[in-house]
N, CA and C atoms as a LAMMPS dump frame, in Angstrom:
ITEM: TIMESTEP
0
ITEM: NUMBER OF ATOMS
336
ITEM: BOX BOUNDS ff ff ff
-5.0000000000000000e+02 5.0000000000000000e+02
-5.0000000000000000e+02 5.0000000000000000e+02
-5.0000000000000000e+02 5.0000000000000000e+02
ITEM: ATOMS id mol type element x y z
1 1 1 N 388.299 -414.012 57.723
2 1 2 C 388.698 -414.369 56.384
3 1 3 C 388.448 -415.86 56.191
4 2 1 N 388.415 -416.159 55.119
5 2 2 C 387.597 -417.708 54.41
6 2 3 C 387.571 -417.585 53.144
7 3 1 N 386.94 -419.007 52.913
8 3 2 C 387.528 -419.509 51.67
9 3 3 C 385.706 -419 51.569
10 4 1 N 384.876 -418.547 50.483
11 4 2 C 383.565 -418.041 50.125
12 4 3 C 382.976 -419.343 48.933
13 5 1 N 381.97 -418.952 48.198
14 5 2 C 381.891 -420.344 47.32
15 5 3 C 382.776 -419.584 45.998
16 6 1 N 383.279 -420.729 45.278
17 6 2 C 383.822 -420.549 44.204
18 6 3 C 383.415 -420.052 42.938
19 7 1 N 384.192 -418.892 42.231
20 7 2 C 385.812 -419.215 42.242
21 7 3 C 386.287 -418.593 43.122
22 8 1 N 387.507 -419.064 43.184
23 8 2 C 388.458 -418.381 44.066
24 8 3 C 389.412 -418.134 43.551
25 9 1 N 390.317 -416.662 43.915
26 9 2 C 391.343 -416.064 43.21
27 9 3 C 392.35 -416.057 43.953
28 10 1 N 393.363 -416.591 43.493
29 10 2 C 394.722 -416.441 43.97
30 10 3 C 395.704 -415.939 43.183
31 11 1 N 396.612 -414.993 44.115
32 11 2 C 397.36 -413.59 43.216
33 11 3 C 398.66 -414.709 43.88
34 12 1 N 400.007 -414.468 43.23
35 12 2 C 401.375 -414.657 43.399
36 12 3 C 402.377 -415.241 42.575
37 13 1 N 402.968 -416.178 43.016
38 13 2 C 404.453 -416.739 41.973
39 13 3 C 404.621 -418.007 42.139
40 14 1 N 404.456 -418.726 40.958
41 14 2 C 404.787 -420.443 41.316
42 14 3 C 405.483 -420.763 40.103
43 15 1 N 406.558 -422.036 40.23
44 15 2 C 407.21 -422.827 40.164
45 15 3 C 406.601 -424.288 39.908
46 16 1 N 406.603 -424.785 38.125
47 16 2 C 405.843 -426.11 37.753
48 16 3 C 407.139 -426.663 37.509
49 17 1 N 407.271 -427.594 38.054
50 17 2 C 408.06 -429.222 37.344
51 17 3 C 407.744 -430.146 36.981
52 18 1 N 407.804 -430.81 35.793
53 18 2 C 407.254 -431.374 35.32
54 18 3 C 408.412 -432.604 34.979
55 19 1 N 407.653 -433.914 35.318
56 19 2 C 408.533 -435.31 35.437
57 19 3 C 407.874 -436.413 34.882
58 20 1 N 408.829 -436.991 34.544
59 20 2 C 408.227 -438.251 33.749
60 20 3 C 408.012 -439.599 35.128
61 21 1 N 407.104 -440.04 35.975
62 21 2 C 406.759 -441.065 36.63
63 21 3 C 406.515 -442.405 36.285
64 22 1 N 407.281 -443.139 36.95
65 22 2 C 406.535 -444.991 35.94
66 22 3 C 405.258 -445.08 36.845
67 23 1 N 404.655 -445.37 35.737
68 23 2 C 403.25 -445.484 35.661
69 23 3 C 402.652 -446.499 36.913
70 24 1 N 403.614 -447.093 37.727
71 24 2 C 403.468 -448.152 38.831
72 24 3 C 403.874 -447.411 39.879
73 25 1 N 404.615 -446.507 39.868
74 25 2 C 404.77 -445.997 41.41
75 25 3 C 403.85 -444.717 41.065
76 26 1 N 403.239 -444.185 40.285
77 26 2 C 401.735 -442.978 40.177
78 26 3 C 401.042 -444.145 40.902
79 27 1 N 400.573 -445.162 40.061
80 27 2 C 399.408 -445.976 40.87
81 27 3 C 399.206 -446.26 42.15
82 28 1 N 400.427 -445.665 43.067
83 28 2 C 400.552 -446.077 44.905
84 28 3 C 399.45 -444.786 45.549
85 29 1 N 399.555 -443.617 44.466
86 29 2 C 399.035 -442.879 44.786
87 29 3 C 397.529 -442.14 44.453
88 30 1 N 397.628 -442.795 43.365
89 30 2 C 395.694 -442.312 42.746
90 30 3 C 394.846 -443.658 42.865
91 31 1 N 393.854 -443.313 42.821
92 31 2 C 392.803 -444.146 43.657
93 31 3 C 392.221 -445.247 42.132
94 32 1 N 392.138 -446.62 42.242
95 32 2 C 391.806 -447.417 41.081
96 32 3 C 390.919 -446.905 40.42
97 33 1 N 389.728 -446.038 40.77
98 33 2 C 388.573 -445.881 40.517
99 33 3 C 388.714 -444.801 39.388
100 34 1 N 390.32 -444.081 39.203
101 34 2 C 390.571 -442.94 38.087
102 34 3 C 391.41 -443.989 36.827
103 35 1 N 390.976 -443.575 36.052
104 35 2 C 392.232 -443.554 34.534
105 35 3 C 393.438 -442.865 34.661
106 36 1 N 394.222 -444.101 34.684
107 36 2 C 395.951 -443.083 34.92
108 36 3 C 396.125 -442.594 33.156
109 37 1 N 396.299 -441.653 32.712
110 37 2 C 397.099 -440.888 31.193
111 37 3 C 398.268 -441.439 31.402
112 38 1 N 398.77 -442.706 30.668
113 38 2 C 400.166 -442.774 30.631
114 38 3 C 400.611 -443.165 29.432
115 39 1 N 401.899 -443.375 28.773
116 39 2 C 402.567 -443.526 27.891
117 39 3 C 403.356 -444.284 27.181
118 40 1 N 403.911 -446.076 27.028
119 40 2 C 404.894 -446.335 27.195
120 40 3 C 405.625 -447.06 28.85
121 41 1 N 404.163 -446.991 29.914
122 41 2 C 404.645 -447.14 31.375
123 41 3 C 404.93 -445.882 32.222
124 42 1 N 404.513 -444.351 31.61
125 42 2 C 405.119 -443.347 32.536
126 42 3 C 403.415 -442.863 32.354
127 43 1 N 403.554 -441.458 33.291
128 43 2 C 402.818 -440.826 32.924
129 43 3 C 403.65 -439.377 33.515
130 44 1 N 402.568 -438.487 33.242
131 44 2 C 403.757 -437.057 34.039
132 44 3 C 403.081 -436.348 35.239
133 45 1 N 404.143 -436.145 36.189
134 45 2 C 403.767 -435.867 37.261
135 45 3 C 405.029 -435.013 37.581
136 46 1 N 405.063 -434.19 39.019
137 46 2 C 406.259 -433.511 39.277
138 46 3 C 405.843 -432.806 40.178
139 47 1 N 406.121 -431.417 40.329
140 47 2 C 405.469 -430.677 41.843
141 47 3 C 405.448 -429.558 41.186
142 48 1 N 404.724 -428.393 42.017
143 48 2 C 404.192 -427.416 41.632
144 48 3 C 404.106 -426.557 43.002
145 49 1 N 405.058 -425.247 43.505
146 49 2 C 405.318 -424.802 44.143
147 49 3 C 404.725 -423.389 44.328
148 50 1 N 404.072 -422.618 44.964
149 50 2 C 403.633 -421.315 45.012
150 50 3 C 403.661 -420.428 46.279
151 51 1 N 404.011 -419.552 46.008
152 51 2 C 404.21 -418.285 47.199
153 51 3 C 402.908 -417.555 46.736
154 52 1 N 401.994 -417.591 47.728
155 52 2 C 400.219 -416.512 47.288
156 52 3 C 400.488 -415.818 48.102
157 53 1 N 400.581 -414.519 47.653
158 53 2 C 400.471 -412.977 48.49
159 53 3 C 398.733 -413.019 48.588
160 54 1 N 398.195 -413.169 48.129
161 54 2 C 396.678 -412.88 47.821
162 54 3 C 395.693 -414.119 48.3
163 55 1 N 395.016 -414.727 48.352
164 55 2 C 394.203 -415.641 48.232
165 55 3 C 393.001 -415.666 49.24
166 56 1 N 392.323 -416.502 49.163
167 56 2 C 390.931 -416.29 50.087
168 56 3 C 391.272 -416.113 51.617
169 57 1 N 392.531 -416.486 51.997
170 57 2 C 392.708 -417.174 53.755
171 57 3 C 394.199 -416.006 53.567
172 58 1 N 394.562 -415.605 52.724
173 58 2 C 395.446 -414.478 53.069
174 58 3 C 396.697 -414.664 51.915
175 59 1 N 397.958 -414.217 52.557
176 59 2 C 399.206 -415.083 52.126
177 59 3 C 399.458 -416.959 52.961
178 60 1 N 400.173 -417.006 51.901
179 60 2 C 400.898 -418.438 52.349
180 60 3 C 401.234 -419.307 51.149
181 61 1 N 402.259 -420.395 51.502
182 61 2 C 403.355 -420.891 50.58
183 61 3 C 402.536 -422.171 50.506
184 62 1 N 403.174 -422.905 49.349
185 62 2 C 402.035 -424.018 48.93
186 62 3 C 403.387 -424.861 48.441
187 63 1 N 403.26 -426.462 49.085
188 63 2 C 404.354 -427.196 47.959
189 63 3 C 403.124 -428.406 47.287
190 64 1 N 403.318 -428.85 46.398
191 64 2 C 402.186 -429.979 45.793
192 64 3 C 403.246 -430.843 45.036
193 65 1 N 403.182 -432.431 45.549
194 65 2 C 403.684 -433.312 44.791
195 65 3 C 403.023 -433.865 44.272
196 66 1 N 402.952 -434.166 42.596
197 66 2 C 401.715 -434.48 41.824
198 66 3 C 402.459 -435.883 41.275
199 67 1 N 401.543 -437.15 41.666
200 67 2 C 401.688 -438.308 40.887
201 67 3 C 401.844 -438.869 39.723
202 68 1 N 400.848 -438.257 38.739
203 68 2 C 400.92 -438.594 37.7
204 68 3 C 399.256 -437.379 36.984
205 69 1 N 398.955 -438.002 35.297
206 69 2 C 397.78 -437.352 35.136
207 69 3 C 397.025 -438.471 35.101
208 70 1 N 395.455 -437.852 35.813
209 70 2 C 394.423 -439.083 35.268
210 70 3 C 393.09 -438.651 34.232
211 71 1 N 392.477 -439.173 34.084
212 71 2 C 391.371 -438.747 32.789
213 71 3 C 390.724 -438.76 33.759
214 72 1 N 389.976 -437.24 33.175
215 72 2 C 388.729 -436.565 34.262
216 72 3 C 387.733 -436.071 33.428
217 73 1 N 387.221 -436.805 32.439
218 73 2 C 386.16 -437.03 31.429
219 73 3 C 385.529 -435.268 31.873
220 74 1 N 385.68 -434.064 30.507
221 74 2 C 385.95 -434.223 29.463
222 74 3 C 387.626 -434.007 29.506
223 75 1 N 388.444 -433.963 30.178
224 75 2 C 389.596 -433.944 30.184
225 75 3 C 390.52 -434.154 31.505
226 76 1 N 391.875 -434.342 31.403
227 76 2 C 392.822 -434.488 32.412
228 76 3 C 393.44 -433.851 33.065
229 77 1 N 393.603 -434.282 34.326
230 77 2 C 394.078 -433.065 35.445
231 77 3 C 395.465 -433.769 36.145
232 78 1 N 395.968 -433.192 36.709
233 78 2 C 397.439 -434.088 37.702
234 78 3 C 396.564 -434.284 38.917
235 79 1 N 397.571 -435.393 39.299
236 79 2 C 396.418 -435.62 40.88
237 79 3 C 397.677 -435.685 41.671
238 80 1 N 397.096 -434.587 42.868
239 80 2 C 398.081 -434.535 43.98
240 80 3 C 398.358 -435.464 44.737
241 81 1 N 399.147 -436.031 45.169
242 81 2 C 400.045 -437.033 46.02
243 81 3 C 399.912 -436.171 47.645
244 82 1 N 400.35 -435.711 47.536
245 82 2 C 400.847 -434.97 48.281
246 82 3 C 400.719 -433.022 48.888
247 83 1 N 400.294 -432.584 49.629
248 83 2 C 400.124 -430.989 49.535
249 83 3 C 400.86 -430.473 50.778
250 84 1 N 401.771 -429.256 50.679
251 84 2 C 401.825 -428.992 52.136
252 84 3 C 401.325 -427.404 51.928
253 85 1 N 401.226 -426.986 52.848
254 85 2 C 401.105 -425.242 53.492
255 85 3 C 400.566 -424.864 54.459
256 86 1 N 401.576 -424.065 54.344
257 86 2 C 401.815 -423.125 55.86
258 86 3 C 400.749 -422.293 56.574
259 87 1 N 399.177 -422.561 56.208
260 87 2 C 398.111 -421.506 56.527
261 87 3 C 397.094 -422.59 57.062
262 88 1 N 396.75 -422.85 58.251
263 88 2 C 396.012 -423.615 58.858
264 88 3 C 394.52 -423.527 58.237
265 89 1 N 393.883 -422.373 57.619
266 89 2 C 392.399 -422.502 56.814
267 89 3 C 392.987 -422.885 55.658
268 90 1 N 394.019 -423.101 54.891
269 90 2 C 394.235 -423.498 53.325
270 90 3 C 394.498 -425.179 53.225
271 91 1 N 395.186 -425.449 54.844
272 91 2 C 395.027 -427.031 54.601
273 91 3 C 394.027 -427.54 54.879
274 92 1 N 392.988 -426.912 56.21
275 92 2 C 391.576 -427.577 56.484
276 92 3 C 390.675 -427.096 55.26
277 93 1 N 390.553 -426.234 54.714
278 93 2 C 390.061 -425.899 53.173
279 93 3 C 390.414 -426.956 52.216
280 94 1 N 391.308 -427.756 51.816
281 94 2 C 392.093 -428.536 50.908
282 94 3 C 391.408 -429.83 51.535
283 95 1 N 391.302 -430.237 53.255
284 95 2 C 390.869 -431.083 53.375
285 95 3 C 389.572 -431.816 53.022
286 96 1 N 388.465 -430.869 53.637
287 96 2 C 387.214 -430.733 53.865
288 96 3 C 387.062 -430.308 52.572
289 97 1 N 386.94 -429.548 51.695
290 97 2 C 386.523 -428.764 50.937
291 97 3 C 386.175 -429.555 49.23
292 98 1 N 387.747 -429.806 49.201
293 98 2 C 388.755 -430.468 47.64
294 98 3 C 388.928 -431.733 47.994
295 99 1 N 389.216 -432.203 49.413
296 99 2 C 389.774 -433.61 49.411
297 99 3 C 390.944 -433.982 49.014
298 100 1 N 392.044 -432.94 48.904
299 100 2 C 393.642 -432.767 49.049
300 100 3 C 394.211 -433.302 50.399
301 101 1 N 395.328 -434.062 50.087
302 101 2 C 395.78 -434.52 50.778
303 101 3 C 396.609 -433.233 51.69
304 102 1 N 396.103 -432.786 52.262
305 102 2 C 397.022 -431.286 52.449
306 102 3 C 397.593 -431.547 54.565
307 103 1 N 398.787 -431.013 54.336
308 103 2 C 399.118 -431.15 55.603
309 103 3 C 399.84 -429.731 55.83
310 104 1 N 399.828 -429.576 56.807
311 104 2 C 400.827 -428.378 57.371
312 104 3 C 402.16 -428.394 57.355
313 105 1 N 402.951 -427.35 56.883
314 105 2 C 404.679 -427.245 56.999
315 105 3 C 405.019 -425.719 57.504
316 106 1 N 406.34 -425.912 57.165
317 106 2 C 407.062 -424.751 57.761
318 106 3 C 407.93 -424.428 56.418
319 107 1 N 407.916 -422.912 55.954
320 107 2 C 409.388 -423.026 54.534
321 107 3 C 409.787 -421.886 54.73
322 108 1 N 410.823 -422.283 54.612
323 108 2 C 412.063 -421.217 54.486
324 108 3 C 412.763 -420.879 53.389
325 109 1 N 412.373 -419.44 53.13
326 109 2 C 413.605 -418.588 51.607
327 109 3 C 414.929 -418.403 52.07
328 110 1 N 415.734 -419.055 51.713
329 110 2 C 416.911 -419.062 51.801
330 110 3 C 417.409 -418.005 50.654
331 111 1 N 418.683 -416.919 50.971
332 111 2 C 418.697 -416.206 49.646
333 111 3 C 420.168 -417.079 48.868
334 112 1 N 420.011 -416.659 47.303
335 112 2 C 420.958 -417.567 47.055
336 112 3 C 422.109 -417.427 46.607
């Protein structure tokens, strides 16, 4: 199993948060060379959480802490800070592939 050329489909359930960031602590994390989208000194950023039953490399849980948005001529995307998950081809995929900052974790469903 592998990631094939794109697109790629991923089946499951995620969780967006969405936050208002000052526009100086996004900048620790996106690279000068992008346009930060900001507002007033913020821009929006937050995390974005997913459980994939499905995807190219199988199941596995995904956390993403997103900095802020930047302009990605013809339009804007969030730029990850941060990536974790639990599937050793989805973070070397993220690495090599996307250029995500992606590292490996461990998560636990706690019931509530």
């Amino acid at each position: 199993m592998g990631y094939s050329d794109p697109p790629w489909t991923f089946k499951g359930r995620a969780l967006y948060q969405l936050q208002l960031v000052k526009s100086e602590e996004a900048r620790k994390y996106i690279p000068d060379t992008f346009k930060l989208v900001e507002l007033f000194g913020h821009t929006l950023g937050g995390f974005y959480l997913a459980r994939y039953e499905d995807s190219p490399v199988g199941s596995f849980d995904e956390l993403v802490t997103m900095a802020g948005l930047v302009w990605n001529a013809p339009t804007s995307c969030a730029w990850a800070a941060r990536v974790y998950v639990n599937n050793k081809e989805a973070r070397d995929h993220g690495l090599q592939c996307v250029g995500l900052p992606s590292r490996l974790a461990t998560f636990t469903c706690l019931p509530p």
